[in-house]
PLY file of the C-alpha trace (Angstrom):
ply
format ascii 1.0
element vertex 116
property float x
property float y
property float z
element edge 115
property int vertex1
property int vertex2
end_header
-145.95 -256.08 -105.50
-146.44 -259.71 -104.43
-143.19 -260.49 -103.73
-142.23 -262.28 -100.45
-139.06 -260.30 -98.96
-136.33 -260.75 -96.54
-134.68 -257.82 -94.58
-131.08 -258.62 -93.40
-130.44 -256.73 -90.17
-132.68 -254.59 -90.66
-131.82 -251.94 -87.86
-134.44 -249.26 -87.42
-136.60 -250.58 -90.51
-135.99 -247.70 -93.10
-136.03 -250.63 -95.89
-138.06 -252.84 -94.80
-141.05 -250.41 -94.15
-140.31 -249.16 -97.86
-140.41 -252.86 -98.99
-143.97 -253.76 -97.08
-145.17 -250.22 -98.87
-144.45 -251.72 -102.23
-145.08 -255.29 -101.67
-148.93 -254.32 -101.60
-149.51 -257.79 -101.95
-146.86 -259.18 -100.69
-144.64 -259.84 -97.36
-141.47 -258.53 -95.68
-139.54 -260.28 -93.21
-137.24 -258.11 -91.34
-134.69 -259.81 -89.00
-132.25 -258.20 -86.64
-130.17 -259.34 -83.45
-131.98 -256.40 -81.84
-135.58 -255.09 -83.08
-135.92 -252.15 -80.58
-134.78 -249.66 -82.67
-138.14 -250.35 -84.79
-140.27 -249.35 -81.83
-144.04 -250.07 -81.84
-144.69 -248.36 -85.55
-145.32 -251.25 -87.80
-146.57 -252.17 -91.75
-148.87 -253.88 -92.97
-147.54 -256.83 -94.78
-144.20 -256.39 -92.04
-143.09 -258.71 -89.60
-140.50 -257.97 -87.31
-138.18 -261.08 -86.32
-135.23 -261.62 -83.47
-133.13 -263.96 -84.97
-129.21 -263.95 -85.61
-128.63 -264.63 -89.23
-125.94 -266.12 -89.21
-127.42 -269.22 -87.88
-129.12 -270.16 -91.41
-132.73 -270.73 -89.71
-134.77 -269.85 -92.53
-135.80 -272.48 -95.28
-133.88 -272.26 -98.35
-135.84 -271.41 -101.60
-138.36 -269.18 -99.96
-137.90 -265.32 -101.01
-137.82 -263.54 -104.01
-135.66 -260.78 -102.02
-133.38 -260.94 -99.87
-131.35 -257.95 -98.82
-129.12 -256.63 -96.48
-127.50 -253.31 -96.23
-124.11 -252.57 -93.96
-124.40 -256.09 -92.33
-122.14 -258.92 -93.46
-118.82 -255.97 -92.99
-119.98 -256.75 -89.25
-119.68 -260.36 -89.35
-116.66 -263.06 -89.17
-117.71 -265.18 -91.45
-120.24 -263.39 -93.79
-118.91 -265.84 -97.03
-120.93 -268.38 -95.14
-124.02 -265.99 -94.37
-123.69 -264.67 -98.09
-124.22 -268.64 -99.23
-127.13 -269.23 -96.66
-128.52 -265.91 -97.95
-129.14 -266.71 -101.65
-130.02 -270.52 -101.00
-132.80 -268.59 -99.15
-133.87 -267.26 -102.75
-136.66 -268.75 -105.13
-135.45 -269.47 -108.57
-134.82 -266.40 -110.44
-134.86 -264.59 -106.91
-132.86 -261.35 -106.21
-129.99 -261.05 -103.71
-129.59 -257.08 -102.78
-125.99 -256.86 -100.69
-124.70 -253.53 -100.29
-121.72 -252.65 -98.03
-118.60 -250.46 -97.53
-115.76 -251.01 -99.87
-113.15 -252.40 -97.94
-110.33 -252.50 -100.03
-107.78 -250.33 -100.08
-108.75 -247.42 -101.90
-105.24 -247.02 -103.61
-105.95 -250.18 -105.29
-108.84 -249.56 -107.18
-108.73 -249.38 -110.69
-111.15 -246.30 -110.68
-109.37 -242.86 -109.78
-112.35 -241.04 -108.18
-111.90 -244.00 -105.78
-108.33 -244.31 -105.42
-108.33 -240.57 -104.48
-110.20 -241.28 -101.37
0 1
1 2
2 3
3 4
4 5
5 6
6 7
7 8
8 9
9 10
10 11
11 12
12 13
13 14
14 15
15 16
16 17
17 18
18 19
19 20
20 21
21 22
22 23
23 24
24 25
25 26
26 27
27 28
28 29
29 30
30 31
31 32
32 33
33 34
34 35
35 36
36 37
37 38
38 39
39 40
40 41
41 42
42 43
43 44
44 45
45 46
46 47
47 48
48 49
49 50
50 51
51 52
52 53
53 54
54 55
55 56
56 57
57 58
58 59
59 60
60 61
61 62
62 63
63 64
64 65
65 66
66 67
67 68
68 69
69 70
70 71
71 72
72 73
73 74
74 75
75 76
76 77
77 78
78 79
79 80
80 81
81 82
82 83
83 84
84 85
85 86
86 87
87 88
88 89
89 90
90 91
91 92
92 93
93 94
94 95
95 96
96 97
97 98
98 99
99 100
100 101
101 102
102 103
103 104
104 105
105 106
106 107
107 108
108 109
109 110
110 111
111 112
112 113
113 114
114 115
């Protein structure tokens, strides 16, 4: 509840709005190239940022969460974002990245997968 978050293009705000509603205590930072999908409905505990991530702005050390859902399959050079993105994490902080798999699927160990 008091932990101080960061939202990785955060689109419409679908996580970050869930992440002020549990951080009763706490503080979300949502970022995005472009914030008008989040229209004028805001959290408490939820600022809204324009900011490109990949230019490392944010000082390192400072979140206990940082997340980011379908983003860095978007960028060029998301190793180098991924890096920025947990140097942005306290000690013992949690880095939530979750994207499409973009391997081939016939090259997946797992079956259920290589059938797609």
């Amino acid at each position: 509840p008091d932990w101080t978050c960061l939202e990785l293009g955060a689109g419409a705000g679908s996580i970050a709005r869930w992440l002020a509603e549990c951080c009763t205590s706490g503080s979300v930072l949502a970022v995005d190239t472009d914030t008008a999908l989040f229209g004028p409905a805001r959290a408490p505990r939820l600022t809204v940022h324009r900011a490109d991530i990949t230019d490392g702005s944010f000082r390192p050390g400072r979140f206990d969460l940082v997340h980011a859902r379908f983003v860095l399959c978007h960028l060029p050079d998301r190793d180098a974002v991924l890096a920025r993105a947990a140097s942005w994490l306290r000690p013992g902080g949690v880095l939530v990245i979750t994207d499409p798999y973009q391997l081939p699927p016939g090259t997946s160990p797992f079956p259920s997968v290589a059938r797609l």
